[in-house]
N, C-alpha and C positions, 0 to 999 in steps of 0.2 A: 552550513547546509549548502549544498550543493546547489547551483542553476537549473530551475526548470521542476525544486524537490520543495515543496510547502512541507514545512509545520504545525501540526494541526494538535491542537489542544482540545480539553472538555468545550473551552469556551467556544469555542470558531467550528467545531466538530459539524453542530448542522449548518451552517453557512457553506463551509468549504467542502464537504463530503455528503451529505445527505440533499441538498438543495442543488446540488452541482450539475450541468448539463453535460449530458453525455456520459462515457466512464469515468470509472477514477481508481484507483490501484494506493491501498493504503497497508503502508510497510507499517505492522505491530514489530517494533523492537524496545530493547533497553541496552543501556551503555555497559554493563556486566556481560551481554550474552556476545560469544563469540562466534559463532555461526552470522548474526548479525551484522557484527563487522564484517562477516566472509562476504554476504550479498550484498552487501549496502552501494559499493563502486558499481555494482550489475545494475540495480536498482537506479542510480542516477546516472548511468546510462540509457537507460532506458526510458528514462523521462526526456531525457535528449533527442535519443532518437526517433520520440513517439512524440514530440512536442506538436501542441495544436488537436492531438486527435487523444491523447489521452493525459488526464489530471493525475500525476503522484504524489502524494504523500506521507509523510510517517508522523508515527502517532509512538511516542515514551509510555509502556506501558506501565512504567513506572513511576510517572509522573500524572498520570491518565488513568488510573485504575476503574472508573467506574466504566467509563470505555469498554475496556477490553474486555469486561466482567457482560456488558451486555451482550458483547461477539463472542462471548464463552471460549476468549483464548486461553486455550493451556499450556500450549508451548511456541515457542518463538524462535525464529524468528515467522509470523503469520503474515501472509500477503493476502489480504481479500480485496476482491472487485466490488464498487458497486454500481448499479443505475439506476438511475432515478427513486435514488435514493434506498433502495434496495440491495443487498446483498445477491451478489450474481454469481460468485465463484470463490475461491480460494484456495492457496495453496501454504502445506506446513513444509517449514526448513527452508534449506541453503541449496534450492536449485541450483543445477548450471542456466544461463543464460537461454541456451535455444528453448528448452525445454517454457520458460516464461514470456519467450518472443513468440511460442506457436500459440501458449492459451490468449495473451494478449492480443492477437491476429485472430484465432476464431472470435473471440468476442466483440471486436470491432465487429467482425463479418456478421455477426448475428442481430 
């Protein structure tokens, strides 16, 4: 796992994401889906570049089922936002890069 990219399981799920200050940007993938692998470098860059001001993590949907079952994902690779413990946004597939650095900036801004 990449520097700057948590892990987040059933178990640590409200700890690390729900309890969390500020936003948090949590990558729904599985090691099967290739799209997945397409973002994932984009993904932990951006945890990079956004360090301090935004929490990322990914969450195995396949590891995690009851998870993803409650954010009613259906397909992946799913990037939702949350705060304050709240789902605030979300985006489905293998954006490009800018396109993830504008929602992540409006939502800072907001």
């Amino acid at each position: 796992m990449a520097e700057g990219v948590l892990h987040v399981t059933t178990a640590t799920w409200e700890q690390e994401v729900l309890k969390a200050d500020g936003l948090v940007l949590v990558d729904f993938w599985a090691a099967w889906c290739g799209p997945c692998r397409i973002i994932a470098p984009t993904v932990e860059e951006l945890a990079g570049e956004y360090a301090g001001k935004l929490k990322v993590a990914k969450l195995n949907t396949d590891e995690n089922p009851e998870i993803a079952s409650r954010y009613k994902i259906m397909g992946i690779p799913t990037l939702i936002f949350f705060r304050k413990g709240e789902k605030a946004d979300q985006i489905v597939g293998a954006v490009p890069k800018p396109q993830l650095k504008a929602k992540i900036d409006a939502l800072l801004a907001s």
